[in-house]
Structures are given as C-alpha cells and as structure tokens.
N, C-alpha and C positions, 0 to 999 in steps of 0.2 A: 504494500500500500504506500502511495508514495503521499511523502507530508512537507510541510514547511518547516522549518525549525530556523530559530534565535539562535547564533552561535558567537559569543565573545572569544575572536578568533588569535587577540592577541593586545598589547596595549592601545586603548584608543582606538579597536579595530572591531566593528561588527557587521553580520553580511545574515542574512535573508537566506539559510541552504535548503537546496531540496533532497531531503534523503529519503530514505527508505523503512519504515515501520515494517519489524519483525512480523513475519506472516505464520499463522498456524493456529493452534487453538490457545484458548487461555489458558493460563495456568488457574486453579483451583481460585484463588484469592484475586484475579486481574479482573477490571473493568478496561472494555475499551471504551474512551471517550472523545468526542468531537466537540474540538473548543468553539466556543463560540464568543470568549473576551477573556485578557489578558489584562495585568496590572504590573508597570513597573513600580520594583521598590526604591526610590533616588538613594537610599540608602546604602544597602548591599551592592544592587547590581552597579551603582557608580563607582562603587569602591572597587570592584574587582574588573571594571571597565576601565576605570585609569591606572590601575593599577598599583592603588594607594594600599590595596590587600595585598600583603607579603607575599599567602601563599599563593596566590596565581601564578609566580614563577617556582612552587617548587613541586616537583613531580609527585607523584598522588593523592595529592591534594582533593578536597571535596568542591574548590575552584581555578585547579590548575588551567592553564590555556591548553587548546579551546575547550571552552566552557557552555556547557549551554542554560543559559539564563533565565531565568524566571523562576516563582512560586507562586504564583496570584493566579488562578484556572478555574474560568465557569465553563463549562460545556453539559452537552446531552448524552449521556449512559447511549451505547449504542450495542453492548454485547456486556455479557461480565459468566465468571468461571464458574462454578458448578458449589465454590461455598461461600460465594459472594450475599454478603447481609447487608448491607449498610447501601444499598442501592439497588433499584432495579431496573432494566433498559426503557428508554425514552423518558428516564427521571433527569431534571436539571440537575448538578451536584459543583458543589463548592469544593476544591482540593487545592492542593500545594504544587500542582502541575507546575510545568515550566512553559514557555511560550514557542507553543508546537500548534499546529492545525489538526493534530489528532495524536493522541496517545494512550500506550498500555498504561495501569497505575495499580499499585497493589491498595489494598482494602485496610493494608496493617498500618499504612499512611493517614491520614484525615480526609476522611469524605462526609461533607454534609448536606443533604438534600438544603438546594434554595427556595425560599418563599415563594409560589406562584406569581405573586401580585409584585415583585421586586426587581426593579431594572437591575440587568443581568449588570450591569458597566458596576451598578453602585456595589453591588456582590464583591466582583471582583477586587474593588479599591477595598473592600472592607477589610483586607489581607495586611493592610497597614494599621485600620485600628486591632488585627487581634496581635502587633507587636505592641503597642500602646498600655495592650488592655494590660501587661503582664504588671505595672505598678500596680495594679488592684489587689492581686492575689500576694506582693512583697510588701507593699506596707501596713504598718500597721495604722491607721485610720483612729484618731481615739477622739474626743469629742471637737468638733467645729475648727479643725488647727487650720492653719492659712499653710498655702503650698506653694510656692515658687516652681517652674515649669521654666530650665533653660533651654530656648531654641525651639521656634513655633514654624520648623518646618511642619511638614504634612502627622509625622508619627508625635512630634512634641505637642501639635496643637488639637490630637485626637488623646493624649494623655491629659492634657489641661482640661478638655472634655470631661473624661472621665472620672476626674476630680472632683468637678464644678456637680457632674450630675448625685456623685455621692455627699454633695453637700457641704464640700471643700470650701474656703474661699481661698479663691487661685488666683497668683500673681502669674502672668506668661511674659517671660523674659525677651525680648529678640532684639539687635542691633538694627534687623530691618524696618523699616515702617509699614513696607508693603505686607506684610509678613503681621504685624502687630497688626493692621487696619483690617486683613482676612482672619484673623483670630474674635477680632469682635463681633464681624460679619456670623460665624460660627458660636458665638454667642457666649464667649473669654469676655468676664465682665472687665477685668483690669489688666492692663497689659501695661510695660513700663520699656524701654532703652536706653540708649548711651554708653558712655564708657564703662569700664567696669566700677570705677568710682561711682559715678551717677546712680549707677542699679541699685549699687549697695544702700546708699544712703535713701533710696526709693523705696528701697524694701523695709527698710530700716523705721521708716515712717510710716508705710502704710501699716506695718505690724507692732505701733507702739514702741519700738524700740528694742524688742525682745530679736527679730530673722521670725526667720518661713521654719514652721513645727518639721515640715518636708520639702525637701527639694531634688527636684530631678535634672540629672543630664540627660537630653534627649539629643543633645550634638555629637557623642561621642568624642568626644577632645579631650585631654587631659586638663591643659589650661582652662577649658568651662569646670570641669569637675572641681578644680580651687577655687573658682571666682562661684559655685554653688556651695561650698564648704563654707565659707567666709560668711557664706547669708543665712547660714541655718544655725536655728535658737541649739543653746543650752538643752542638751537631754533629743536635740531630734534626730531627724534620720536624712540622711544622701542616698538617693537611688541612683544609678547607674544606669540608664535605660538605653542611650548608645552605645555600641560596643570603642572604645579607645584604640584605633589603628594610628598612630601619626604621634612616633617620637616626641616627646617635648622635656628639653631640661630642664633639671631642676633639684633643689633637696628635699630629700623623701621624709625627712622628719618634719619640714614645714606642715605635710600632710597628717605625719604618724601624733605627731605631739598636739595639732588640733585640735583630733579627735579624741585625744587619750583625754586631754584637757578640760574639755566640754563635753567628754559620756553623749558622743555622736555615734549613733547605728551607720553603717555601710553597709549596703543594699544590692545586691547582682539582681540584675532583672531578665535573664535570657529565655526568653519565651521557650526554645528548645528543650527545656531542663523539666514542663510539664508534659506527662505521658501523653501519647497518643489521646486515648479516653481513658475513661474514669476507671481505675483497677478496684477500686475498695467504692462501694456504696456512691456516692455524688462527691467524690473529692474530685478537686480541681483539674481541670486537662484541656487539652487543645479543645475537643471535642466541646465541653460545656462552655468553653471561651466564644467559642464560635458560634453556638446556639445564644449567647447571652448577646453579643454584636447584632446579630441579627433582628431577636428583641427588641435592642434600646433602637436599631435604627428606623422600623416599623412603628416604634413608640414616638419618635420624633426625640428622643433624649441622646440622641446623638445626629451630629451636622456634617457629612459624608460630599454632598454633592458642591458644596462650594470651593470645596479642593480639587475639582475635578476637573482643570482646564481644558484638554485633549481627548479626542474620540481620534487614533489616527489607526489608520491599516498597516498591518504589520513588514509591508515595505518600507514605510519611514521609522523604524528604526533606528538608524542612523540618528534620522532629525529628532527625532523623542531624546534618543540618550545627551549628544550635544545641548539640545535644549535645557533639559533638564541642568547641567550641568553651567554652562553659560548665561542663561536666560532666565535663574529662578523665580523672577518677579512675574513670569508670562509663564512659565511651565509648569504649574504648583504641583499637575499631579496628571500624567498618562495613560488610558489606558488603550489596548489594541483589538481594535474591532478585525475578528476572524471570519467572523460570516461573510 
C-alpha cells in the first residue's frame, strides 16, 4: 500500500516521501488507520528539526536522522487484528500516530475513540494540551495558591489553562506581547513581560509580596527554570514542564542552595512516565488524560481553536516547520489536512 510519510531527513531538512506500508495481515493487537489530520508539536519536532536534540545525530536513537515525525493522529479504523478492543473499523480514533497518510498502530499504544460532534483539526491539536495537562497530575494544588506559567507558547498557554480552570489564579509569563494578547484571547486572566527584573517585581506585586505558590517552565531552558525559581514563594513548588535541551552556564549551587533555603519542591512533568491506561482501578494515564481533554474541550473549559493558525496539506511541510520556527507570531499552531 503505498502512503505518504513526514520524514526529518537531516538538519533543517524535511521532504514529503512516498513509501511503502507493510502488506499482509494484522498482527493480533494492529489497527490499520487512514489519517485524516495531523498536529505539529513546535516543540519536539522543532527541536529535532534543527537539531537543537542531541540525539538526532547519535545512532539508535528514538530521533536519530531520518526521523519520521509526528504524534498528533486522527484518522478512521479501517481494519484492526483479531484482539483489537479499544477500536473498531470505520470508528474515528485519536492516537500518537506520526504524520503518514495511513498506518499500522499497535493497541498497546493510546487509542481513543473521538467525539462525533468534534472537529477532527481541534482533536488532533488536542495532543499539545494532553503534554500540558501533565502539571495537573505533578502538582500538588492546595487551597487558591497563584501560579506563574513561564512561556505562553501553545503547551505553556494550555497549562495556564489548566490552572485557571482548577481554580488557580495564574500569572502567564511571556516576553512576547503577541503571545500575552492570544493568552487572554484564551481566557489567561493576567499575563505580565519584560525583563526578567520587570517579571519578578510583577509577580512580586501581584502576589502581595510572598512569589507564585507554583511555577512552571513550559520553555524548556534552563535560564527560565532560574528566573521561575527566583518567583516562587517560600514552601512552593517549580515544575519543569519543558524538557531543558540547550547548555547554559552557570553555578549549580545558585540553584541547589535556593531550594535547600526556601523548602522549594522540584517537579519533573514528563507526560511519558504515565502508563499507557489505567493499571490499578482509575489511577492516572495517558488514557484518562485524554478522555479528560476531550471533556473540558466539549465543556468549553478549555480554549483549543484560537491556537490554531494553519489548516495546510501535508506538502507544505516545509513551510509549517520554517514557519513555525521563524514566524511564531503568525504560526501559533499547525495542523495537516490529509484528506
């Protein structure tokens, strides 16, 4: 069967290839599925596009070059194996696909049937709030504490979300404006910028004087992860919600003696680290994350569609990843119509 496939073919380099899907029967647990939209992550696949990801130059890697890209996959069940549950053929289904015009996918992966009544586009973007959602299940939440949220890209400003709707009050941190002004359009009651001086003393005031009870990196940097330490009260917690790929120097006890100082929590937030689904009773997992997404976005308690600049076919490409990369104030958020 021949498909289309994404392939990050080298630094800076992506191309449109048509290859070949494996022909024969399924395997026991395989769905085949026919995509029908795609969602880049600016996050991941940028990083491993320009190559600011290590391992994409070291051999067997889970991104080495060529890579083929994506996790963001709505499509239609079009066949599936003989112990396939979690779907059945002509069902729409949500998964972690990668961006193909059709592919095999095991069952042991996340598949979640989509809403009928739910634009397949907004589905697919939803793949960014369930890295988002993962501050929900790491922090610990205790009465009305104010949050600081740095960096109101697409995943920071679907965390600031997710704050605001538990009741948070959220401060969204961003040097952009354009960036601050789509965070309030999405319904971030307070958003603040500037230098890193400015911020602090911002935050500083709007929380009485005490910092943010929480605060998240959603940039991934290290230097944000200090300039988010520095704003968080006595007794609170630092999430980590980017992953830190990009060097930066410095002394590691400015960080260690902080925290030691001020009885600050440190937070890994890696979405990956919850099970597939639920092993024990309704404990936390991809599975119930995704069902909850879905929920809050049908409930209107989550703001999805004003991130969502681009409907383009998955020959631009190209112009998506540059975009995105170039142009953030005009490419907020991608996704690739397959049909």
């Amino acid at each position: 069967m021949q498909i289309r496939q994404v392939v990050v073919t080298g630094q800076n380099q992506v191309v449109l290839e048509e290859a070949e899907l494996e022909e024969g029967p399924l395997g026991p647990d395989e769905l085949l599925i026919e995509t029908q939209y795609t969602f880049i992550s600016a996050g991941t696949e940028l990083a491993n596009y320009t190559g600011r990801e290590p391992k994409v130059f070291q051999p067997g890697q889970w991104c080495t070059y060529p890579w083929k890209s994506g996790y963001a996959n709505v499509g239609v069940v079009r066949a599936v194996g003989e112990r396939v549950t979690r779907a059945r053929p002509g069902q729409r289904v949500f998964t972690y696909g990668n961006h193909a015009s059709a592919l095999r996918y095991s069952q042991q992966r996340l598949v979640v049937p989509v809403p009928e009544e739910m634009d397949g586009v907004l589905a697919a973007a939803s793949r960014m709030a369930g890295v988002a959602a993962t501050v929900l299940f790491v922090a610990e939440i205790r009465e009305n504490p104010w949050v600081a949220v740095f960096g109101l890209g697409m995943v920071g400003n679907l965390a600031a979300q997710f704050f605001q709707a538990r009741g948070c009050r959220v401060i969204g941190v961003d040097p952009v404006a354009h960036r601050r002004e789509l965070a309030g359009r999405c319904g971030i009651e307070t958003t603040v910028g500037g230098q890193p001086e400015e911020v602090q003393a911002q935050i500083l005031e709007l929380t009485g004087g005490e910092g943010a009870d929480i605060t998240v990196d959603a940039v991934g940097h290290s230097g944000v992860v200090m300039q988010a330490l520095r704003a968080t009260a006595r007794f609170g917690q630092i999430i980590l919600l980017g992953t830190p790929r990009v060097s930066v120097p410095g002394d590691l006890t400015d960080l260690l003696s902080d925290v030691h100082l001020r009885m600050i929590t440190v937070r890994g937030a890696l979405e990956w680290l919850l099970p597939m689904y639920p092993d024990i009773g309704k404990r936390p997992s991809q599975y119930s994350k995704q069902q909850m997404i879905f929920d809050w976005i049908q409930r209107g308690k989550l703001q999805l569609e004003p991130l969502i600049s681009h409907r383009l076919p998955p020959t631009q490409i190209r112009e998506a990843y540059e975009g995105l990369l170039h142009q953030p104030e005009t490419y907020t958020g991608v996704a690739l119509v397959w049909e």
